[in-house]
C-alpha positions in Angstrom: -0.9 5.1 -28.4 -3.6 7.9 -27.8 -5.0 5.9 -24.8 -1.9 5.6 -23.2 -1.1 9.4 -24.0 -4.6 9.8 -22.5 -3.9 8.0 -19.2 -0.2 9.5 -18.7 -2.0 12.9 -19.2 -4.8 11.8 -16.5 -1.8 10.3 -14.3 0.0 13.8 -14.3 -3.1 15.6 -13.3 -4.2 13.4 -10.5 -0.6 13.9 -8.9 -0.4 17.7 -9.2 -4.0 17.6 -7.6 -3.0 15.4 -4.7 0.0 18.2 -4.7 -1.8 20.7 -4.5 -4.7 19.5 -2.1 -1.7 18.1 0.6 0.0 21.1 0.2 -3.2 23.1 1.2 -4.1 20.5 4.1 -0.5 21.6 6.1 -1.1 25.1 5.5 -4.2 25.0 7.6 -2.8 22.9 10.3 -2.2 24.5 13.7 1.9 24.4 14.5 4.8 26.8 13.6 7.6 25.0 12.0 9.8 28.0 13.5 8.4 27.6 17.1 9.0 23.3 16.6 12.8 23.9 15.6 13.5 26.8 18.2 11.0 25.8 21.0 8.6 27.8 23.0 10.2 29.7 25.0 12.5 31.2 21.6 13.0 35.1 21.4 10.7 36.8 18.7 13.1 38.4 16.5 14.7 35.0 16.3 11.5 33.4 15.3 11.1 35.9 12.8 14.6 35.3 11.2 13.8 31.4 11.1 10.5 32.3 9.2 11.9 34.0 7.2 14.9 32.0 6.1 12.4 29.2 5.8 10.1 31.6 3.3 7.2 31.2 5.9 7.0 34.7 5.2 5.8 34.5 1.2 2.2 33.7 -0.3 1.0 30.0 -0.2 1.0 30.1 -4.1 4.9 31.5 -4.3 5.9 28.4 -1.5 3.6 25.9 -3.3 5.2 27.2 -6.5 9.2 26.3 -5.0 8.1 23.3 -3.6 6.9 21.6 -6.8 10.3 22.9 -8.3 11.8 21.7 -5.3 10.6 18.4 -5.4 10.8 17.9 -9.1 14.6 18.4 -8.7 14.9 15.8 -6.0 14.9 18.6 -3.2 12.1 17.5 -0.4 13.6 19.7 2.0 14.9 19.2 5.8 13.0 17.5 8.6 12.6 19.8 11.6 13.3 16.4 13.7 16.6 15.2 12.5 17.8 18.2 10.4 18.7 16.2 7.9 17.9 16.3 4.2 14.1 14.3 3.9 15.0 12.4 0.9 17.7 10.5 2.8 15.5 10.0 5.4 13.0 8.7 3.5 15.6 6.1 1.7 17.0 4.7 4.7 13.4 3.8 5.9 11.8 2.8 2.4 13.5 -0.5 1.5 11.5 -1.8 5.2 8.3 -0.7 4.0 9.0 -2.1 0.4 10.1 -5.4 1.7 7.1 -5.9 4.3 4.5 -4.9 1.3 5.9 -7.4 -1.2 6.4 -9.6 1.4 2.1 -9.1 2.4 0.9 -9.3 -1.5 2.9 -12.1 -2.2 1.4 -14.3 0.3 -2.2 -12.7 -0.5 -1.7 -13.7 -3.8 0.0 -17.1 -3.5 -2.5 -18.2 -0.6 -5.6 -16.3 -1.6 -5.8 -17.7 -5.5 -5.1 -20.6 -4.6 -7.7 -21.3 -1.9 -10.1 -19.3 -4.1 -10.2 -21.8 -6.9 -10.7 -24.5 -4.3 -13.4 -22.8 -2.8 -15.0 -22.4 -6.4 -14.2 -26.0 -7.2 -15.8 -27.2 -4.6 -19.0 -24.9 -4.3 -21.5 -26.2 -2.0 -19.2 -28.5 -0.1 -18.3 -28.7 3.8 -14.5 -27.7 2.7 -15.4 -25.1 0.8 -18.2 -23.8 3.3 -15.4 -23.7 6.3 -13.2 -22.1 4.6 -16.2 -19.2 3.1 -17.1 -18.8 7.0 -13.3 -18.5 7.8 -12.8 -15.4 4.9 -15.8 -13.8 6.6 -14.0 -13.9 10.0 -11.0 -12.4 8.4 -12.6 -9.6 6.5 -14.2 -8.6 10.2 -10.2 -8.4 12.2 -8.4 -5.4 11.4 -5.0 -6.1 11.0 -3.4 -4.5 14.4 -5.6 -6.8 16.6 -3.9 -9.8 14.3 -0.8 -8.5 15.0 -1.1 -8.9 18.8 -2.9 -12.3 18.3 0.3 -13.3 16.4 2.8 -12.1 18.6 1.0 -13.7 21.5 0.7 -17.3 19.4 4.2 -17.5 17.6 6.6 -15.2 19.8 5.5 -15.4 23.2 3.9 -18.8 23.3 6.0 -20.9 20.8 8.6 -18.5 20.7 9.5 -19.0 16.9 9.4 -15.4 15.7 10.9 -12.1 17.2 7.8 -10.6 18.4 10.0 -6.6 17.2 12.9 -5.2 15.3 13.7 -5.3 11.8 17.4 -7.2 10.7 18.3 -6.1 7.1 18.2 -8.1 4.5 22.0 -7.3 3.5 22.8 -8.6 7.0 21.1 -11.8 7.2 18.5 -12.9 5.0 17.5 -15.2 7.2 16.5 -13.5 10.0 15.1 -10.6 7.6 12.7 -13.2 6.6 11.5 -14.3 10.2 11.7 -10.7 11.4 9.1 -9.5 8.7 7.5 -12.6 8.4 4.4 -11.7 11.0 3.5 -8.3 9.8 3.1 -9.4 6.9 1.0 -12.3 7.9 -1.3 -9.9 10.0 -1.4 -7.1 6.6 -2.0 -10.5 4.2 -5.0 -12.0 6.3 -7.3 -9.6 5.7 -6.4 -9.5 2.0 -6.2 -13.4 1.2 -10.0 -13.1 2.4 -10.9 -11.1 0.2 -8.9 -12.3 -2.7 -10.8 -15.5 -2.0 -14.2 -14.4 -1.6 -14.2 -12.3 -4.6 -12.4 -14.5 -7.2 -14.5 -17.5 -5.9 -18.0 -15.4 -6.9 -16.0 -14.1 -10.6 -15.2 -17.9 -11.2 -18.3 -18.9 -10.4 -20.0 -16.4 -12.6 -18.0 -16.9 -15.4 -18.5 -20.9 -15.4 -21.8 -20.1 -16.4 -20.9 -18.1 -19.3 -21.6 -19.6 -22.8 -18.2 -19.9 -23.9 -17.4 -22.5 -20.7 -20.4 -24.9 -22.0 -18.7 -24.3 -25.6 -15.5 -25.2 -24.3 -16.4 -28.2 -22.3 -19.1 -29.4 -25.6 -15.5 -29.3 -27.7 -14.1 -32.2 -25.5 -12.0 -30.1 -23.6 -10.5 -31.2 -20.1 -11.8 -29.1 -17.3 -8.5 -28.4 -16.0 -8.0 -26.9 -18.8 -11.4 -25.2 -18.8 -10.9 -23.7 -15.7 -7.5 -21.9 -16.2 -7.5 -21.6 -19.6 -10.4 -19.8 -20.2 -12.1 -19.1 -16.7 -9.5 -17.8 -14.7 -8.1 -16.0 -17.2 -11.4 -13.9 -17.9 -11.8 -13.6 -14.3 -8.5 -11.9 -13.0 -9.5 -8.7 -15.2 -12.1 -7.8 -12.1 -9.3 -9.3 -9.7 -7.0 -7.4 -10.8 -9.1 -4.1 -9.3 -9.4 -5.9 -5.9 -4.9 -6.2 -6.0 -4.4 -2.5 -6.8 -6.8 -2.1 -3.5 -4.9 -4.2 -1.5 -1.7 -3.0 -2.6 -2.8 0.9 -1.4 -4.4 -0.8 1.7 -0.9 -2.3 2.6 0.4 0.9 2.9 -2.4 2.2 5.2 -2.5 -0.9 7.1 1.6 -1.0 7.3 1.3 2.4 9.5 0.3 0.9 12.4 1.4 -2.1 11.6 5.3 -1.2 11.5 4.4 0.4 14.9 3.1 -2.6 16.5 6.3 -4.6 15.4 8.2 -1.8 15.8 9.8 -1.5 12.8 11.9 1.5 11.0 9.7 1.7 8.4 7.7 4.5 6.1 4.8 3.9 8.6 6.7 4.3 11.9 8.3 7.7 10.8 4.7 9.2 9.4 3.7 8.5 13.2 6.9 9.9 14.7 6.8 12.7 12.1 2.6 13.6 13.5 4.2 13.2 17.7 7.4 15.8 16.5 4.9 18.0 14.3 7.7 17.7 11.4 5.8 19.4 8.6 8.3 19.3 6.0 8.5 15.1 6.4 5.3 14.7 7.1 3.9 17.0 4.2 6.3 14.3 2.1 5.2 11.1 3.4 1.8 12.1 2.6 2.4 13.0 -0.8 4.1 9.5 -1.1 1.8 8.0 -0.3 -1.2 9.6 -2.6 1.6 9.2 -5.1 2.2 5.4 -5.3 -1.6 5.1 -4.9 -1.9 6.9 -8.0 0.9 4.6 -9.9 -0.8 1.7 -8.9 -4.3 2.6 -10.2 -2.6 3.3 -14.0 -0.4 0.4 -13.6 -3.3 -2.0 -12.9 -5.1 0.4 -15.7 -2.2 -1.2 -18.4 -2.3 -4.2 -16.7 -6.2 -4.9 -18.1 -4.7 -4.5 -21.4 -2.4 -6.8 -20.9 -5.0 -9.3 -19.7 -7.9 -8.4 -22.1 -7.0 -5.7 -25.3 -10.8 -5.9 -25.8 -10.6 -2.8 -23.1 -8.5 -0.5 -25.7 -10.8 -1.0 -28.2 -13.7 -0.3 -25.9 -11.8 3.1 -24.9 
């Protein structure tokens, strides 16, 4: 109980941190909210109203202060752009950016372990040396320049994909599917590389463990060496590399969701930098920092789950 007291308590101050620190970031950024929602060419005293009813006007610590109260309360304020509140804005945009992440992990995941204990399985062979040289070229392509490379190859040339658009999944599963299908190939490429690469050295480096050669001198299959006692011990480390490629998704789904031009999370952080919408913006960053953070404590629990050696350690 008193680690996980001690890692809520570590969660809650990394988040007010990030708070604080994104909150400090707009402040110094050149733009006036007032000016972007009355134009250039607005008439002072008007300006100075707007600031005012905006509490431009107050201390940074007295507008930090409301926003945290604000935000705890479900209040993120109302984007300069759409004038409309940002927490809707944010929800209507969200379940894309959810769908095309779990969409990207799962196939990392279901492709990259996979192909990882293959590749361990068959150290030193021409299989496994291919596929080691192929995970080297996709840990080198970043994931917009696959995302051309596959709309070229599967919407213009074999036309089997939309090459833009999002359809929702409420609408048509179906084509929700296909439509999301190739940004998430181009976010999961990059990510089934590395998923390969590193479980392929853990499993390698745990097969020469002493337990293995105590396992195998019992008589015991090595199937059942292999994932009973090998690939368990080595998704602890694993683990580490998926909470990366989770926060890397969202990163790489910014221009990503451009590219494929879809109404995503990432798509309205680009449109909310072009418009200079501070109060979305200064949300979507903090989002972001803030799932980040989740997913760093949840893979924390998660190594429990795998190995409670680690709470005893702690």
């Amino acid at each position: 109980m008193r680690f996980y007291i001690r890692k809520l308590v570590t969660l809650a101050s990394t988040v007010l941190l990030v708070s604080v620190i994104t909150f400090l970031v707009f402040q110094v950024l050149p733009g006036d909210p007032a000016q972007i929602v009355l134009g250039v060419d607005a008439d002072p005293h008007q300006l100075a109203e707007l600031r005012r009813t905006m509490g431009l006007e107050r201390p940074a610590a007295e507008r930090y202060a409301a926003w945290i109260k604000e935000a705890a309360a479900g209040d993120l304020g109302e984007s300069l752009r759409y004038h409309r509140p940002v927490k809707e804005i944010v929800a209507e945009r969200m379940p894309v950016t959810v769908s095309l992440a779990l969409m990207s992990l799962g196939l990392t995941l279901l492709i990259g372990i996979p192909l990882g204990i293959y590749v361990a399985r068959q150290d030193g062979k021409f299989s496994a040396l291919v596929l080691s040289a192929l995970t080297q070229l996709g840990l080198a392509v970043p994931s917009f320049w696959l995302s051309f490379v596959l709309i070229l190859l599967f919407s213009v040339a074999f036309k089997w994909f939309p090459s833009f658009g999002y359809v929702p999944w409420s609408e048509n599963p179906a084509q929700a599917f296909r439509s999301l299908l190739l940004p998430s190939l181009a976010l999961a490429i990059p990510g089934i590389a590395v998923v390969i690469r590193y479980l392929r050295n853990t499993l390698l480096d745990q097969a020469r463990m002493d337990y293995v050669r105590t396992a195998r001198s019992k008589g015991l299959r090595e199937r059942a060496v292999m994932y009973r006692h090998i690939l368990r011990n080595s998704l602890i480390p694993v683990l580490t590399i998926v909470g990366l490629l989770i926060a890397d998704t969202l990163g790489g789904s910014i221009v990503v969701e451009n590219v494929f031009a879809l109404p995503g999370l990432g798509n309205l952080l680009i449109t909310s930098i072009g418009t200079r919408d501070l109060p979305l913006l200064q949300t979507m960053v903090l989002y972001i920092a803030v799932i980040v953070v989740l997913i760093n404590f949840i893979v924390d629990i998660l190594y429990m789950v795998i190995d409670p050696r680690i709470r005893l350690k702690r």
